[in-house]
C-alpha positions in Angstrom: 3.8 11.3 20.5 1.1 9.5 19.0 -2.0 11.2 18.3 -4.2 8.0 16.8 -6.6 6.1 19.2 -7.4 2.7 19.0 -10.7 3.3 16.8 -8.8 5.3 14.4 -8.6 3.1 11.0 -5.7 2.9 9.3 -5.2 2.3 5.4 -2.4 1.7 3.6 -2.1 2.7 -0.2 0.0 0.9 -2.5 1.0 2.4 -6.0 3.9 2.6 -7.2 2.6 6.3 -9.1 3.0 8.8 -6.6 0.0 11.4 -8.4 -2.2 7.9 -7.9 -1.4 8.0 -4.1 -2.0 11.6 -3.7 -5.2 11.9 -5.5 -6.3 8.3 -3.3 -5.5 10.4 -0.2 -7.5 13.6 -1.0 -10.4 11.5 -1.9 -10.4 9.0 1.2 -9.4 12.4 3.3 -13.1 14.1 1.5 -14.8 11.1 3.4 -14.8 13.0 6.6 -13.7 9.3 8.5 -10.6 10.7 10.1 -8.8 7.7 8.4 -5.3 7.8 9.1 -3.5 6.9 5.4 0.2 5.0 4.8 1.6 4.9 1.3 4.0 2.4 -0.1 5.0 2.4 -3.8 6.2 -1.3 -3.7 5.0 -4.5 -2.8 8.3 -4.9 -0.7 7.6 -1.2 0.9 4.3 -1.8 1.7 5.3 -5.6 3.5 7.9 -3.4 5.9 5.2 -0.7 6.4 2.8 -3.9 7.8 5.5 -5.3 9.9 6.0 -1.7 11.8 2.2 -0.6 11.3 -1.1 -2.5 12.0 -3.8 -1.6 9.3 -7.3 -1.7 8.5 -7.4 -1.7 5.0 -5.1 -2.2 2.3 -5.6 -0.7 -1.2 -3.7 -2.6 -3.9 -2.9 -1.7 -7.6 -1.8 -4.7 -9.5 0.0 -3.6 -11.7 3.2 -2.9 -10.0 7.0 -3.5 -11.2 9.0 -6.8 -8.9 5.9 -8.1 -6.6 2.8 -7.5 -8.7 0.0 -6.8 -7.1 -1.5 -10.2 -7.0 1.7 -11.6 -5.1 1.5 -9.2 -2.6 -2.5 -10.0 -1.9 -1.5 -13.3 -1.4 1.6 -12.2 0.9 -0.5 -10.3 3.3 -3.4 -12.7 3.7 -0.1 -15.5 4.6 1.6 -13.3 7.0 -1.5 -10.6 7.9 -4.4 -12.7 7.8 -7.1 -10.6 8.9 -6.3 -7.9 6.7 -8.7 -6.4 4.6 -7.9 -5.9 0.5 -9.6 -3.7 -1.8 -8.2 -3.7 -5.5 -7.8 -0.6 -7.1 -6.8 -1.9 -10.8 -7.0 -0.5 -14.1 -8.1 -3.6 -15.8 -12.0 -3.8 -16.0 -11.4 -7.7 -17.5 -13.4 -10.3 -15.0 -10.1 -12.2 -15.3 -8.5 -9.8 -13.4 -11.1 -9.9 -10.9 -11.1 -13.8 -10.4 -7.8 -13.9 -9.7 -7.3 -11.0 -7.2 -10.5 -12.5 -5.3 -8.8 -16.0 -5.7 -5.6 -15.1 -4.4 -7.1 -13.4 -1.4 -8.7 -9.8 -2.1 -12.1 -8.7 -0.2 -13.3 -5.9 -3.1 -12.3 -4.8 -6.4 -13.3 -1.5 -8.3 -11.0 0.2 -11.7 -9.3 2.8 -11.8 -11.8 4.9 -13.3 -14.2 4.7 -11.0 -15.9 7.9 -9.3 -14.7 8.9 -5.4 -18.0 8.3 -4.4 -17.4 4.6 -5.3 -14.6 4.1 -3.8 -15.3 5.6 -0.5 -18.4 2.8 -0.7 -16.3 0.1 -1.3 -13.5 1.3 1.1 -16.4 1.6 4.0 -18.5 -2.3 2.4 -14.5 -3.9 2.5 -13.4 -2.4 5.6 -16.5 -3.0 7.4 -16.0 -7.2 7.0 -18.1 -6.9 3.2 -17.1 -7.6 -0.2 -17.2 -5.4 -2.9 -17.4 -5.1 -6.7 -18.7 -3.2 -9.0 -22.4 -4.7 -10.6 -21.1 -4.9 -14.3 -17.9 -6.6 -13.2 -19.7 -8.9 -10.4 -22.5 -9.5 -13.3 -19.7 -10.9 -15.8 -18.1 -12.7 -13.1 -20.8 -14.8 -12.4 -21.7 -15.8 -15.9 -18.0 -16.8 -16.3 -18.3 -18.7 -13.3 -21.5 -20.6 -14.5 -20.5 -20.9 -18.0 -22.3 -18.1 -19.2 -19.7 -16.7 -21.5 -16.8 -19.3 -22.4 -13.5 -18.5 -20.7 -10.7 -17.4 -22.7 -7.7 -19.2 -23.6 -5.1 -17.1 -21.5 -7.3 -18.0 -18.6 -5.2 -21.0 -18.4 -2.0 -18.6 -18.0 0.2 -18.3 -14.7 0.0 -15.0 -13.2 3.0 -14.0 -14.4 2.8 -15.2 -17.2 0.0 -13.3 -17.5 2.4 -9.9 -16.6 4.7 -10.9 -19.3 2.1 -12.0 -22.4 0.4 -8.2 -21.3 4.2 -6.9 -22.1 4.6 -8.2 -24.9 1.5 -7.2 -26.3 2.2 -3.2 -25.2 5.8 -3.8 -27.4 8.3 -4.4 -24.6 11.2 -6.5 -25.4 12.6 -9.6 -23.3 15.2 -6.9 -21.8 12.7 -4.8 -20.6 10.1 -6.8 -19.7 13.1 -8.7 -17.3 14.4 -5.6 -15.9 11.2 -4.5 -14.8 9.7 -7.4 -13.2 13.5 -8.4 -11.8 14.1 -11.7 -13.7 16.4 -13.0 -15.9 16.2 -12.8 -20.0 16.2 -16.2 -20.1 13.5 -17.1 -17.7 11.6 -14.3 -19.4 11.7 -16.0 -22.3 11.0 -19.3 -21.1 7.9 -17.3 -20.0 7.4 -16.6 -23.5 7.4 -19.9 -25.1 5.1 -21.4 -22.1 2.4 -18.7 -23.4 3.0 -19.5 -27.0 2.5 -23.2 -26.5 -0.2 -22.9 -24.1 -2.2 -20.6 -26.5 -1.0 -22.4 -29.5 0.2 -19.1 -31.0 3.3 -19.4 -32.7 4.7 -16.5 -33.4 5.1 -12.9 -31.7 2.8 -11.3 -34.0 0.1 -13.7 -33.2 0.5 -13.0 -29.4 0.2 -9.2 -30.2 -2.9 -9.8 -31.9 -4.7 -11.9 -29.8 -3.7 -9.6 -26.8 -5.3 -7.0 -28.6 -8.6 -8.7 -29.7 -8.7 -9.3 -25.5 -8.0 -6.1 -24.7 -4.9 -7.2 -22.7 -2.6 -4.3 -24.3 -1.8 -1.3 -22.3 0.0 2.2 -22.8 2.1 2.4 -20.1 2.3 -1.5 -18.8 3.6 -1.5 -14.8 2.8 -5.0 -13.9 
């Protein structure tokens, strides 16, 4: 039997890390709300869950392995609508931001930010708001209004974005095609768009300007 009312709010956490997921539910659970909390390690999972389960909120990581988290923003907003989308992302870059606001999201806050944060912005998104965080919305807006130039991989696709971050953190074609569930060829077609379109000709020059941009990772998931 089910236990929810109508005025319980449901969100729905998507990470494909399970410690990630648990640690979001003990800290949304600390709010005292009642909230009742899905999970969903995939983009895919987390479409099905949505299909059987109406929700509130959605939390989204973007980096994620076959629908990144940007594709899946723009999924729910096309087939959900009324959905609300908070990004929970470990990239702090404004470029990051721009695109999860463009493609659909409502509020976006890193990785490292405290609980008490995120428990604002879960309650500012949920509640019909935007959120994000002042130094990121402060960068944002200069980039928006030509304060600060914008930088050449700006201009990338989103995934080429994914696969230029890849290459950067020292994954090879194989890899990088396995993981986001494409072909070695069309990752390397990837790979030569990026290369012309940041006139950088070799590997080792994509390396190094993903480095000087801080788009290198440990561990990339995208």
């Amino acid at each position: 039997m089910n236990t929810l009312t109508r005025s319980t709010k449901r969100i729905l956490i998507v990470d494909d890390h399970a410690v990630v997921r648990e640690g979001l539910v003990r800290i949304l659970a600390s709010a005292g709300e009642g909230w009742a909390v899905g999970e969903a390690s995939s983009g895919f999972q987390a479409i099905e869950w949505l299909r059987r389960e109406q929700a509130d909120l959605v939390i989204v990581d973007l980096s994620m392995p076959g629908m990144s988290g940007l594709e899946l923003i723009r999924r729910i907003r096309d087939e959900f609508g009324r959905v609300a989308m908070l990004v929970l992302s470990m990239h702090a870059e404004e470029q990051y931001a721009m695109r999860a606001f463009k493609a659909g999201a409502n509020g976006y806050i890193t990785k490292d930010s405290a609980s008490t944060e995120l428990i604002r912005a879960v309650l500012k998104v949920m509640g019909g708001g935007a959120y994000v965080t002042p130094e990121l919305a402060e960068r944002v807006v200069l980039q928006l209004h030509g304060g600060v130039g914008l930088a050449r991989h700006a201009q990338l696709s989103d995934r080429e974005l994914e696969v230029l971050r890849r290459l950067v953190a020292g994954q090879r074609p194989t890899d990088i095609a396995n993981a986001l569930h494409l072909s070695v060829k069309t990752i390397s077609t990837h790979k030569s768009r990026i290369q012309e379109k940041l006139a950088l000709p070799t590997l080792a020059d994509l390396v190094r300007y993903g480095i000087e941009h801080g788009l290198a990772e440990d561990n990339p998931v995208l």
